[in-house]
C-alpha positions in Angstrom: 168.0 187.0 117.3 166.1 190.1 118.6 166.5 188.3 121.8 169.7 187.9 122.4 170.7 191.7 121.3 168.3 192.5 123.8 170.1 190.7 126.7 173.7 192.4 124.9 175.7 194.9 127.0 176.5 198.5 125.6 180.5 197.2 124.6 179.1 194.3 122.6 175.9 196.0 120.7 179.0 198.9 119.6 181.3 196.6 118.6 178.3 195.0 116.3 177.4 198.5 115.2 174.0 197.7 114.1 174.8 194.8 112.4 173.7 190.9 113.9 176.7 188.7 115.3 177.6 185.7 113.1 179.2 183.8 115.8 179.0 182.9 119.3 182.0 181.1 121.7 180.3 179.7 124.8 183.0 179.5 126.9 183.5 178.1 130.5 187.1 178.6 132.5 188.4 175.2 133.4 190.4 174.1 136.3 194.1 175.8 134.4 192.0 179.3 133.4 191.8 178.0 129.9 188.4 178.9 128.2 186.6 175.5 127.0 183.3 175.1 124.9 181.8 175.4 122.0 181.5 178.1 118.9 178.2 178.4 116.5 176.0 180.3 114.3 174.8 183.1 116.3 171.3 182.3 114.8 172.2 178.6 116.3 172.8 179.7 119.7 169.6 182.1 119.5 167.1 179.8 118.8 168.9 177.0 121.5 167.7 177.1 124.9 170.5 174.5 126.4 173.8 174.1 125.8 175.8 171.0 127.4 179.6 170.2 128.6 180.6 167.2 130.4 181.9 167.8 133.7 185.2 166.2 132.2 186.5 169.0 131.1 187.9 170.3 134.9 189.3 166.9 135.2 191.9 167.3 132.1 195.8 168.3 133.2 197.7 171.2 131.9 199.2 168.2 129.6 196.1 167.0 127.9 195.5 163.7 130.6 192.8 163.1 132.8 192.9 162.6 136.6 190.1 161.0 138.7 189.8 161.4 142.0 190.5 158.5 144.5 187.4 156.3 144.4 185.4 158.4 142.5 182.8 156.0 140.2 183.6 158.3 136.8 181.0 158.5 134.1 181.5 161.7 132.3 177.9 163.4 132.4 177.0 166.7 130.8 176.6 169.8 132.8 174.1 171.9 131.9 175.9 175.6 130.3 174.2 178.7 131.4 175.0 182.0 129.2 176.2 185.0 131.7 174.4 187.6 129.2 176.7 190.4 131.0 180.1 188.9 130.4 178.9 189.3 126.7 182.5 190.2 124.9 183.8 191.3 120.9 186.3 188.7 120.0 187.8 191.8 117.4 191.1 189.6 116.8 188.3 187.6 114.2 187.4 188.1 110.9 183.9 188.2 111.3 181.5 189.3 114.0 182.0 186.7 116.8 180.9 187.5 120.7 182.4 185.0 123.9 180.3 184.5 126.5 181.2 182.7 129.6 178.7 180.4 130.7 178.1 179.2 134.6 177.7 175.6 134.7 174.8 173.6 136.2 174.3 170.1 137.1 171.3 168.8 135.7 168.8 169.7 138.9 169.9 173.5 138.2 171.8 173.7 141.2 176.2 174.7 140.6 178.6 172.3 139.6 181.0 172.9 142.8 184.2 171.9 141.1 183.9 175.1 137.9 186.1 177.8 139.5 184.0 180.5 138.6 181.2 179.0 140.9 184.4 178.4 143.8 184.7 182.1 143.8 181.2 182.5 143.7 180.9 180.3 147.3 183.3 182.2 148.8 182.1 185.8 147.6 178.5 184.4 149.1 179.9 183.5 152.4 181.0 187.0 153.0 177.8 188.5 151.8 176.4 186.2 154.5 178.1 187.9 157.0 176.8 191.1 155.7 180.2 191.8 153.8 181.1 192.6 150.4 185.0 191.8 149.2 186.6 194.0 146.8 189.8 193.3 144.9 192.3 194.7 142.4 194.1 192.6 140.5 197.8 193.4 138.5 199.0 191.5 135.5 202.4 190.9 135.0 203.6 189.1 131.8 206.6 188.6 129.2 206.1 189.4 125.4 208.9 187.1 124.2 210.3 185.8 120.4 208.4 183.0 119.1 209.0 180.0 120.6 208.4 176.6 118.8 211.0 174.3 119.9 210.7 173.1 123.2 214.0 172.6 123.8 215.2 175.6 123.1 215.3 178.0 125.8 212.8 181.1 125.8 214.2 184.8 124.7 212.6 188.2 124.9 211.7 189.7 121.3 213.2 192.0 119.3 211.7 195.7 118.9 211.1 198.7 116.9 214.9 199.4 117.0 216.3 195.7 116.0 217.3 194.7 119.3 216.1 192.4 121.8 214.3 193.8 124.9 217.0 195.2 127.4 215.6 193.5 130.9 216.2 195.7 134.0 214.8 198.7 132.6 211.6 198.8 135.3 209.4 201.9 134.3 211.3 202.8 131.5 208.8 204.4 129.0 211.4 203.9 126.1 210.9 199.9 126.9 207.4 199.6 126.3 207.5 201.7 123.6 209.9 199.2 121.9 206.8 196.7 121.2 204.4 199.4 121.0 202.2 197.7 118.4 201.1 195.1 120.7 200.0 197.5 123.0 198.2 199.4 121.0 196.4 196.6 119.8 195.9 195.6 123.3 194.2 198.7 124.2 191.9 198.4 121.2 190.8 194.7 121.5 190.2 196.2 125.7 188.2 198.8 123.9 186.3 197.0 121.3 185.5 194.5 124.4 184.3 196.9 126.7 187.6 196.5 129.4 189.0 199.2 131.5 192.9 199.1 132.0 194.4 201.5 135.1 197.7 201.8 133.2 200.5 200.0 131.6 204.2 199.8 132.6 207.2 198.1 132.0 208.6 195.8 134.6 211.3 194.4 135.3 212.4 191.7 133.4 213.3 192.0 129.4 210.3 192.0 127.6 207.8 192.3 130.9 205.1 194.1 131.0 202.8 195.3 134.3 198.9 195.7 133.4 196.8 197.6 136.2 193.3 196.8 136.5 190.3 198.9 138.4 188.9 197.4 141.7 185.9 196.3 141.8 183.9 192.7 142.3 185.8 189.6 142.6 183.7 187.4 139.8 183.3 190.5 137.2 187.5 191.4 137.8 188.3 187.4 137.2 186.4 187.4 134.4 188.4 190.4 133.2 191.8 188.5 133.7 190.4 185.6 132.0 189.3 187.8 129.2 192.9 189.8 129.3 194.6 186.8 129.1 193.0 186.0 125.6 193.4 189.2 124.3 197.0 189.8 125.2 198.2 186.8 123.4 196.0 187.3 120.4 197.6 190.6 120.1 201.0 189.2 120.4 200.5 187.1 117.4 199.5 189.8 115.4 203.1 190.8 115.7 205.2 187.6 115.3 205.8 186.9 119.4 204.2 185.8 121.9 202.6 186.7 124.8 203.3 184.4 128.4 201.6 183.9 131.4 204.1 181.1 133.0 205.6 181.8 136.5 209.0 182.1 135.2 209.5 181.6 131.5 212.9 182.8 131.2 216.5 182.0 133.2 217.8 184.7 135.5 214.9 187.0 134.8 212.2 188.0 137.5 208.9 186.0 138.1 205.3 187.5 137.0 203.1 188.0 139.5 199.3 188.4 139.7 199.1 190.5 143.2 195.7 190.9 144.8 194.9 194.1 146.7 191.9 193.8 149.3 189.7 195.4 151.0 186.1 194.4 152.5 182.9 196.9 152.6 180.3 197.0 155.0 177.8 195.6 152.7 175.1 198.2 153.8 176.9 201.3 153.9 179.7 200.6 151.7 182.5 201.7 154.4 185.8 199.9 154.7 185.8 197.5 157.7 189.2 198.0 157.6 189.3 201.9 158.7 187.4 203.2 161.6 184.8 206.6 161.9 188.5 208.2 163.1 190.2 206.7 159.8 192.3 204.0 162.0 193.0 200.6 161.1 190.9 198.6 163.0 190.7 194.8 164.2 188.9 193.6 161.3 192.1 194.6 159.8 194.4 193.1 161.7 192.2 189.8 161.6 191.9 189.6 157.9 196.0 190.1 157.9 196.4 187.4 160.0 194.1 185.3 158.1 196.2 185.6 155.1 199.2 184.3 157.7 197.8 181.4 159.1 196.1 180.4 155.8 198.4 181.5 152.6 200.3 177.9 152.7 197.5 176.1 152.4 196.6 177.4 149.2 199.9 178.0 148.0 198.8 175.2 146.2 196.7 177.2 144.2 198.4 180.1 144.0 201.5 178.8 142.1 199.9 175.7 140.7 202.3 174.5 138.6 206.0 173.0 139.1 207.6 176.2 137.5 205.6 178.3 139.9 208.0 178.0 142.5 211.2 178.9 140.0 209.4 182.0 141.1 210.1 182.5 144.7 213.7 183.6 144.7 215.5 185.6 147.2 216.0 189.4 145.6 213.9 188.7 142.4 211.2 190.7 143.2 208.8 187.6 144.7 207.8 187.4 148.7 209.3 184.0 150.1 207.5 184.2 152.8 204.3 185.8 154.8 205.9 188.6 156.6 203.8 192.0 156.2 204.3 195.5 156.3 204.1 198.8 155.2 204.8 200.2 152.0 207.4 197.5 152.3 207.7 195.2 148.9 210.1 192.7 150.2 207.1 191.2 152.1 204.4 188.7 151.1 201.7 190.5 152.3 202.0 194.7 152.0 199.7 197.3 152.9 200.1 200.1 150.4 200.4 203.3 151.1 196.3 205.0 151.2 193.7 207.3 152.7 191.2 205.7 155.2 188.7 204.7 152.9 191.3 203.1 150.5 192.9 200.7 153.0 193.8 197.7 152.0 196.1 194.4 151.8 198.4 193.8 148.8 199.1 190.1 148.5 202.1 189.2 146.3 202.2 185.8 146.7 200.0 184.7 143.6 201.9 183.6 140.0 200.0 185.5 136.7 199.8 181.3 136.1 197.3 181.0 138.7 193.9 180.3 137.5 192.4 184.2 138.4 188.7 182.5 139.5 190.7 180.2 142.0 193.2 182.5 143.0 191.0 185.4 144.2 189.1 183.1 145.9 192.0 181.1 147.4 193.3 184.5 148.9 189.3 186.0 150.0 189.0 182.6 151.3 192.0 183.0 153.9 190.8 186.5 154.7 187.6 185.3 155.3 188.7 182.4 157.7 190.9 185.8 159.4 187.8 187.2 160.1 186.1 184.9 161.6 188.7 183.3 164.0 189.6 186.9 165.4 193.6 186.5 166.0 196.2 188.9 165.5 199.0 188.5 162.9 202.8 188.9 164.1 204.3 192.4 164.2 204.2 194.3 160.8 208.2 193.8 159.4 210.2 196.9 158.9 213.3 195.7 157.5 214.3 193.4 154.1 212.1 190.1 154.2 214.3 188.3 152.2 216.7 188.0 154.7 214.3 185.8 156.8 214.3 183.4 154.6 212.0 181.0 152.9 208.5 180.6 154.9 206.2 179.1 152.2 206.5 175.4 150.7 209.4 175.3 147.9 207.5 172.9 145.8 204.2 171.4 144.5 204.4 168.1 146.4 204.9 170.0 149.9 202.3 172.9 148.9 199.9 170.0 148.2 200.6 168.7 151.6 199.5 171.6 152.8 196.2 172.3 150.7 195.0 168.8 151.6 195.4 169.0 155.7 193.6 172.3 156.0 190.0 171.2 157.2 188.4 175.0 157.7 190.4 176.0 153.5 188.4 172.6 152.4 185.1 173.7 153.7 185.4 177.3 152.6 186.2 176.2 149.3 184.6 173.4 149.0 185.4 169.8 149.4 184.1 168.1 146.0 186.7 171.3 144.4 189.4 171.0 147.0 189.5 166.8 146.4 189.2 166.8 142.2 192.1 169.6 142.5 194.4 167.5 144.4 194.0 164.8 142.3 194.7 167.0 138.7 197.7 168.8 140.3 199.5 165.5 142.1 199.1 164.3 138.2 200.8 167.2 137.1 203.8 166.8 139.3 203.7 162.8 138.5 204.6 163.6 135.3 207.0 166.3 135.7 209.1 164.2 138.1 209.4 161.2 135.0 210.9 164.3 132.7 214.9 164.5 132.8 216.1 167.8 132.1 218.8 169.0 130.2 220.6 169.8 133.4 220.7 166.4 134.7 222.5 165.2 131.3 225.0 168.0 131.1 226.0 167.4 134.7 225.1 163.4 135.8 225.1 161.6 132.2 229.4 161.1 132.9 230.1 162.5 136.2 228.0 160.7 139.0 
């Protein structure tokens, strides 16, 4: 047991406060951003030196099936669970003393299992460390606290509040609206606390009932872990208060989308200067190529990006979501904006991403078309100055065509790996499979008698 305090970060020896843990979650993110594993007596997982999965787990749907890939021999074999000692977190929403750690996963010769998504985003952040780069991001939340929902039939509505009423949507920075679940938030900042997590600032967006959570920049793999950790917390402190806390795209009708933008910027991995700002604080081509990257690329991970059928609910004309891969300056109406900054701060905001994107996969989905920018050297079109929604759609409106695109892109498949890029194909064209044998309520209110 002395051991593993030893290998503890500061956050999780405080939170134990002198006393030993009395559980321990091995966790591993699998292919939807849901943590899988196993939980035991922290005296168990001291004295244990392996700790085994089978790689099925990244092959299980967002409904519960299973999808193999297209001539794949399938045997199910374990992969071999390694504990990341510095992603060692409280889990203060338990009654006793319980740590998560997320665990990289090994095949059995030691070497990574190329279809876990934290060890996608760890191929891509190596390929620009090759090139004597270092990526940094900064990833926003967006999500809806909303009343419990336990009938799937019925339709989604935000909570009530402090004052008895439902959360009022368009009331975007309104300081009055977050206050009106303030409880949650609270606990949210003390389970972010307790687990050693840094939050830039909080802020109502807006649709009723969502909420905008800024996170620090930093490295790709510790700020996905964050999100994956956020995630957790958030909804665990929405239960403490009777609702519940959503990630979807778009859970509710006629309300906004929640996003998970991505600002980025690259560092010389020497010096630690922005390739994206000269010595005279000018944007430079490394700029320009890493924009046009994100152009030529962005569709074929769109994919990933909004990986579900209601992700693209989300991409509607004047509801706050790009529709297509314009970019500009300090203009939100495009996919792709560069925020307003000092030298040393620029960077690319990309707003294409759903909150219901898996936060491994999506940072590297987005790095990976950067990267690709970068190393074919072209320009992107002239930045856009006027409303981007008035160009219309330039991204694929569903999952089948946005699959389409994922598969056809040789240079995507090779950045992010083709045993990942075939086994995700296959789970998402499942997905939609089964989505397209679902009849909706619309199509009975308006086909059942009139067609």
């Amino acid at each position: 047991m002395d051991d593993l305090l030893a290998k503890l970060p500061r956050p999780a020896l405080d939170y134990l406060d002198g006393h030993r843990p009395d559980e321990i979650e091995c966790i591993v993110p699998d292919l939807s951003g849901i943590a899988r594993g196993k939980a035991m007596p922290a005296a168990k997982f001291s004295g244990q030196s392996h700790f085994y999965l089978p790689n099925s787990i990244f092959l299980q749907t967002i409904t519960g099936d299973w999808a193999y890939p297209e001539g794949e021999l399938y045997t199910e074999p374990d992969m071999v669970l390694v504990p990341d000692f510095a992603t060692a977190s409280a889990a203060p929403w338990t009654a006793d003393r319980t740590l998560q750690i997320i665990h990289d996963v090994n095949d059995r010769d030691g070497k990574p299992v190329p279809i876990a998504p934290r060890n996608v985003l760890k191929r891509v952040v190596a390929l620009y460390e090759e090139q004597g780069l270092r990526p940094i991001v900064a990833p926003e939340m967006e999500f809806f606290l909303v009343a419990r929902n336990t009938d799937p039939n019925q339709p989604v509505v935000p909570p009530v509040g402090r004052t008895g009423r439902r959360a009022a949507q368009r009331q975007a920075y309104s300081v009055s609206a977050v206050d009106e679940y303030g409880p949650v938030i609270d606990d949210i900042y003390d389970f972010a606390e307790a687990q050693g997590l840094e939050i830039d600032g909080i802020l109502q967006e807006g649709g009723a009932g969502q909420i905008e959570m800024n996170l620090r920049h930093g490295d790709p793999v510790r700020l996905a872990d964050e999100i994956f950790y956020f995630k957790r917390l958030i909804r665990e402190a929405a239960l403490r208060h009777d609702c519940f806390a959503t990630f979807m795209a778009k859970p509710i009708q006629d309300e906004p989308g929640s996003a998970m933008h991505i600002h980025h910027s690259v560092v010389n991995a020497q010096t630690g200067e922005n390739i994206f700002s000269d010595a005279q604080g000018r944007e430079t081509e490394a700029f320009l190529h890493f924009i046009a990257g994100l152009q030529n690329h962005l569709p074929s991970v769109i994919a990933i990006l909004a990986p579900y059928v209601n992700s693209y609910r989300r991409y509607v004309p004047d509801f706050a979501a790009p529709i297509n891969l314009e970019w500009g300056r300090d203009n939100r109406t495009t996919g792709l904006r560069v925020p307003i900054s000092g030298p040393a701060a620029r960077r690319v905001e990309n707003r294409l991403p759903g909150m219901d994107v898996n936060p491994y996969l999506g940072i590297a989905a987005s790095l990976a078309c950067g990267l690709l920018g970068l190393r074919e050297g072209r320009l992107p079109r002239e930045a856009f100055t006027g409303n981007a929604f008035a160009l219309g759609e330039g991204i694929p409106g569903n999952l089948g065509e946005a699959l389409a695109l994922f598969e056809a892109d040789a240079a995507m498949q090779e950045v992010l790996g083709p045993e990942f890029c075939k086994v995700y194909a296959a789970v998402k064209k499942n997905e939609n499979n089964q989505f397209l044998q679902v009849i909706s309520p619309w199509e009975r209110e308006h086909l059942l008698l009139n067609v």
